[in-house]
DOGUKOL-448668 format. One record per atom (N, C-alpha, C): x, y, z. Coordinates in steps of 0.02 Angstrom, whole numbers, plus 32768, in hexadecimal, padded with zeros to 4 digits. Each point is the difference from the previous one (the first is absolute). Example, Ala and Ser with C-alpha at 12.3 -4.5 7.8 and 13.67 -1.06 7.14 Angstrom:
BEGIN
82947EE48186/7FD3803B8000/802D803C8000/7FEE80357FDC/802A803B8003/7FD980378025/
***
This chain:
BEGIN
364E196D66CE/7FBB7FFD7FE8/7FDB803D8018/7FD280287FC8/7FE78024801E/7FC07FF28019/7FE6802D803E/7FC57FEB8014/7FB580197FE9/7FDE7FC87FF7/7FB280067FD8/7FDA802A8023/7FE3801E7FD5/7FB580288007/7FCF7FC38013/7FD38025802C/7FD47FDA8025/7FBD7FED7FD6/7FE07FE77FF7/7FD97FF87FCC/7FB980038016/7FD1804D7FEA/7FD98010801E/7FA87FDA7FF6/7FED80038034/7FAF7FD3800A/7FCD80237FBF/7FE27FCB7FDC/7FD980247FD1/7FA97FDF800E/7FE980347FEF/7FB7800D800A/7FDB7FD17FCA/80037FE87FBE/80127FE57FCA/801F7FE87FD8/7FFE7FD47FDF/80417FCB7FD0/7FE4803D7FC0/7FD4802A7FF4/802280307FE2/8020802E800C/801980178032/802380308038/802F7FCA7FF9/80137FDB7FFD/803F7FE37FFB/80307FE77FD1/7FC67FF77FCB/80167FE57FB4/8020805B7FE0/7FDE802B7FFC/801F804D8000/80468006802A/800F7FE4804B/803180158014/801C7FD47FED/80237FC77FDE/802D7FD17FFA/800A800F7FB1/7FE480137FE1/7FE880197FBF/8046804D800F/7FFF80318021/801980297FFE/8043800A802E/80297FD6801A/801F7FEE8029/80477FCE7FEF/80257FFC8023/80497FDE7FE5/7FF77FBC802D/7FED7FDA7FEA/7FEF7FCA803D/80347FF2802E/805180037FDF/80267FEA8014/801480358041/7FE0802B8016/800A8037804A/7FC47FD5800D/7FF47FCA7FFE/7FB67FEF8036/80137FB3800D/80117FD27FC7/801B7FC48013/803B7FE87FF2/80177FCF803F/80447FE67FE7/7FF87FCB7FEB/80187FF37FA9/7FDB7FC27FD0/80477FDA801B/803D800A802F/80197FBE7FF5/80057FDF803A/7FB280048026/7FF47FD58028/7FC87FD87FF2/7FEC80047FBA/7FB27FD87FFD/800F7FBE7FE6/7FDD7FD8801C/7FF47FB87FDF/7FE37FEB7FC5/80267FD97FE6/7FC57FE67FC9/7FCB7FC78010/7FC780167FE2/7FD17FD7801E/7FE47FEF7FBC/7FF77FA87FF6/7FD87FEA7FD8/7FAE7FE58008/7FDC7FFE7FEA/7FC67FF27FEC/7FE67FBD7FD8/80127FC88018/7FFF7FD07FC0/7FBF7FEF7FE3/7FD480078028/7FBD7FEC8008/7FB2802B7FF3/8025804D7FF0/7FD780227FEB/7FD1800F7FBA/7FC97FFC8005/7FC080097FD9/7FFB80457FFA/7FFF7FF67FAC/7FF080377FD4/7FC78021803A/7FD88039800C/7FB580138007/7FD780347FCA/80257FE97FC3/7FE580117FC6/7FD97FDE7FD7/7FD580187FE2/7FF77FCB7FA2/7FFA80167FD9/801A7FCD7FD4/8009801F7FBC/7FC57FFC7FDE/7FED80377FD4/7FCA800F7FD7/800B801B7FC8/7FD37FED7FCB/7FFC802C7FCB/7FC6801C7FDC/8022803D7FF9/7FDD80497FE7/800F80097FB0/7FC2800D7FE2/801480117FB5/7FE7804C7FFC/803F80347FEB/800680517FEE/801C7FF37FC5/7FED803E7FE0/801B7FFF7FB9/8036801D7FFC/80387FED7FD2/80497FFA7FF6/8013804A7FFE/7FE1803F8000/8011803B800C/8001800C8037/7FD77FE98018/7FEE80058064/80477FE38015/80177FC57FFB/80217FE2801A/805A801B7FF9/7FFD800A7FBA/803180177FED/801080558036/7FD180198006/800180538026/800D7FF28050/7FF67FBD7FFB/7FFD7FEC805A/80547FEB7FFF/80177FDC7FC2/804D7FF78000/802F80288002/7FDF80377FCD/802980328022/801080248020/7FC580088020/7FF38033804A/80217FD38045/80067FD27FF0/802D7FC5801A/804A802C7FF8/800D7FC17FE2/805180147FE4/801180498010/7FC78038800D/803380368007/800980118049/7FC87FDC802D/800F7FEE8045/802C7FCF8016/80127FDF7FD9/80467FCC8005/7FD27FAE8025/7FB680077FFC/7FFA7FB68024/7FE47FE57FD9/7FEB7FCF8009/7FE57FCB7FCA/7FB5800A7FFA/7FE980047FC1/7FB9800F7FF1/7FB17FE88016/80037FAD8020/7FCD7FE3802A/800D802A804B/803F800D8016/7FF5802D8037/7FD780527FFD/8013802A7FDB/7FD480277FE5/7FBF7FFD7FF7/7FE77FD17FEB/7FBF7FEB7FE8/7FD07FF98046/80297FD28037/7FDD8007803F/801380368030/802E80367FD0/8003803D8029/7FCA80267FFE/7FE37FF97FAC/7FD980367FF4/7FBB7FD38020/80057FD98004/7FB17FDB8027/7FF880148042/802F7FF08028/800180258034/7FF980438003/8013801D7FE8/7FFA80547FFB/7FA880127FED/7FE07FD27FD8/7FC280027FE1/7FDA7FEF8038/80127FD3802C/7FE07FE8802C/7FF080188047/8029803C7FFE/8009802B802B/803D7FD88050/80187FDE7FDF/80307FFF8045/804C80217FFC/
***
């Protein structure tokens, strides 16, 4: 087995979401020691809502989706967040 890189202290979970983002995880953890851990009991901390945009809007959000590879309600609260300044 080779031995892991040490995994350095970050100033921010955006300072960290960038380094895990750019990085081989597998020089940082050894996945065949982790447990599986279930959750049986966990609550959504979402809700569901609905928004009416018109079918061009929506359609431009699908595909700007699809060419990021995630699913399009995620996008939607990407770009809110981003609007929102966080």
């Amino acid at each position: 087995m080779t031995k892991l890189k040490r995994i350095p202290k970050f100033k921010t979970e955006k300072a960290e979401r960038l380094f895990w983002l750019n990085v081989d995880s597998t020089e940082y953890v050894d996945y065949s020691k982790m447990e599986k851990w279930v959750f049986p009991n966990l609550k959504l901390t979402s809700a569901p809502i609905t928004i009416r945009m018109p079918e061009v809007l929506l359609n431009r959000v699908k595909m700007k989706a699809h060419q990021r590879d995630i699913p399009y309600q995620t996008l939607i609260k990407q770009f809110i967040y981003a609007g929102l300044g966080e």
